[in-house]
C-alpha positions as CSV (number, residue, x, y, z in Angstrom):
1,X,-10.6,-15.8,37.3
2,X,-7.1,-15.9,36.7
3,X,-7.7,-17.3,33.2
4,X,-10.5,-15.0,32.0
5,X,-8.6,-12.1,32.7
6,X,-5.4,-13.0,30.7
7,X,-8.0,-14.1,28.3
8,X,-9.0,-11.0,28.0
9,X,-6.1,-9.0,27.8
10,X,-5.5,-11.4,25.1
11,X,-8.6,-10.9,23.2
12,X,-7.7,-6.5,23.6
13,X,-4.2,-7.1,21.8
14,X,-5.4,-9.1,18.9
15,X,-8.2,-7.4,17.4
16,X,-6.3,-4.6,16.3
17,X,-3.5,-6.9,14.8
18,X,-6.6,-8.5,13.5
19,X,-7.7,-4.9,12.4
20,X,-5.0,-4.2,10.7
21,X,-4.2,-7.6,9.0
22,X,-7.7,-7.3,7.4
23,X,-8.0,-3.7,6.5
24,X,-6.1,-4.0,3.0
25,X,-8.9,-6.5,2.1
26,X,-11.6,-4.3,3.0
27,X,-11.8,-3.1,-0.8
28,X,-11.8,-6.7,-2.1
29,X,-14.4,-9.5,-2.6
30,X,-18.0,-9.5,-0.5
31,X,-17.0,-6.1,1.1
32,X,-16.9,-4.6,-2.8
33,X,-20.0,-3.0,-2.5
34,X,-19.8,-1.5,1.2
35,X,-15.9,0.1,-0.2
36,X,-17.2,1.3,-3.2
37,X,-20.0,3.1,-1.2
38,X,-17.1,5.1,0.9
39,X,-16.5,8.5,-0.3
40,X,-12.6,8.6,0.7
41,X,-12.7,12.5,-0.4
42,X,-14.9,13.3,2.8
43,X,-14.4,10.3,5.1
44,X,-16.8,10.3,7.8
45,X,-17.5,6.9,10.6
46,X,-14.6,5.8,11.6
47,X,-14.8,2.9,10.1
48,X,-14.8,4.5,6.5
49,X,-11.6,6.3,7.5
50,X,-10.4,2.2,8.0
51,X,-11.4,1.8,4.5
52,X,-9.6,4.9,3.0
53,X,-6.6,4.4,4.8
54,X,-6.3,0.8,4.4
55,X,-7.1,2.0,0.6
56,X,-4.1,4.3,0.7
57,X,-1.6,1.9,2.1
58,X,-2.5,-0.8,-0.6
59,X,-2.2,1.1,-3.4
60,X,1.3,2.5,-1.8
61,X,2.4,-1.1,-1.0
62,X,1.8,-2.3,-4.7
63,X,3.9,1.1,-6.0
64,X,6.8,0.3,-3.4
65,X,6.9,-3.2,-4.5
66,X,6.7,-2.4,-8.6
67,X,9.8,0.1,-8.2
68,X,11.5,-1.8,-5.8
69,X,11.6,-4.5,-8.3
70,X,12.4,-1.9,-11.1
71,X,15.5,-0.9,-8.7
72,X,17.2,-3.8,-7.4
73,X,18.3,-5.9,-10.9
74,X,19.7,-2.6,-12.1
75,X,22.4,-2.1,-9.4
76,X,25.4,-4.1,-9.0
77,X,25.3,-6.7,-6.4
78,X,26.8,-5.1,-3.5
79,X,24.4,-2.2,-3.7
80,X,21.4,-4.7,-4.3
81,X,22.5,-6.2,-1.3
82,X,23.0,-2.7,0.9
83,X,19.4,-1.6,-0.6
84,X,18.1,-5.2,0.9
85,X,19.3,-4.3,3.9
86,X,17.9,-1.0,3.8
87,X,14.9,-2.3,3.2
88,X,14.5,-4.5,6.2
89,X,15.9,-1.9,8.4
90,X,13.2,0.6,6.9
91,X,10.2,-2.0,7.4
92,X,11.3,-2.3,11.1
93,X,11.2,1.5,11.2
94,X,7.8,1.5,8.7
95,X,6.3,-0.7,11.8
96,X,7.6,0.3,14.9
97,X,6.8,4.1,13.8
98,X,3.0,3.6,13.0
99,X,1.9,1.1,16.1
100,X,3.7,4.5,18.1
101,X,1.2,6.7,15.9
102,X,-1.6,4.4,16.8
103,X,-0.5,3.9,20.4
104,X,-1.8,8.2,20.3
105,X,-5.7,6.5,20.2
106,X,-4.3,3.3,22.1
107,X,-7.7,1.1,23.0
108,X,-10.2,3.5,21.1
109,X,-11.7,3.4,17.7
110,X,-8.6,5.6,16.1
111,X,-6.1,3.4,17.1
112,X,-6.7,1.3,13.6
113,X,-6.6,4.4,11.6
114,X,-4.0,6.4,13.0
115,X,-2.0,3.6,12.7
116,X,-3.1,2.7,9.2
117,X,-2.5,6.5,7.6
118,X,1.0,6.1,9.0
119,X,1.8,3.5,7.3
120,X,0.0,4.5,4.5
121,X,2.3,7.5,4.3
122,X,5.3,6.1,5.5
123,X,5.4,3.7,2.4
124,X,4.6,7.1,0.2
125,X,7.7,8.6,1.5
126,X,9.4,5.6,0.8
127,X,8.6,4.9,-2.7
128,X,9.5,8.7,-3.6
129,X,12.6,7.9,-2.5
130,X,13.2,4.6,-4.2
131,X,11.5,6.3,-7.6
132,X,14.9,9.0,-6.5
133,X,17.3,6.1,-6.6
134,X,15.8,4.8,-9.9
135,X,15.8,7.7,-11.5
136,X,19.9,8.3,-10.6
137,X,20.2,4.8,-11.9
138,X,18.5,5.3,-15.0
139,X,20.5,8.6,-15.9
140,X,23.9,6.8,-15.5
């Protein structure tokens, strides 16, 4: 009995890791059709807000990462390595901030979303202010 209920628990805390892991690949290969289908402008199921949001955050990934690597070769290398460090410290905050969104809907269908749009906008913020740092860079 012992077993089946830490089996359990178990099976509770991973399928919203799960969630989470899968939702950027939502809008990719045999799920094509069923994302292009989602109207993102008027979101409705729950799991369509999944798809929107996990939407959001990939496209705001890829932006982080293209002007991150715009950034980084054109500062000198103690600032690359002090905007390294920044950028671990902020993917520890990026994470830790958006499972406390999600932990708002903890165990319910939001939880994945909440968590999701957070992170989504959390990387937004974050790339306006790298695209800041850039553009002091570039008008040196």
């Amino acid at each position: 009995m012992k077993l089946r209920s830490t089996l359990h628990k178990v099976a509770l805390i991973s399928l919203p890791i799960l969630g989470i892991v899968a939702l950027p690949n939502l809008a990719r290969g045999n799920s094509d059709e069923i994302a292009q289908n989602v109207n993102c402008n008027n979101p409705v199921t729950t799991f369509e807000m999944r798809v929107c949001a996990g939407q959001r955050y990939e496209k705001a990934d890829k932006k982080l990462n293209q002007v991150y690597r715009q950034l980084k070769p054109r500062l000198g290398k103690s600032q690359q390595k002090k905007l390294v460090d920044a950028q671990l410290a902020w993917i520890q905050f990026r994470d830790k901030t958006c499972a406390f969104s999600g932990a708002f809907a903890e165990g319910g269908t939001l939880e994945t979303v909440l968590e999701v749009s957070c992170l989504a906008d959390v990387t937004e913020t974050r790339v306006k202010d790298l695209e800041g740092y850039l553009e002091i860079v570039n008008n040196r």
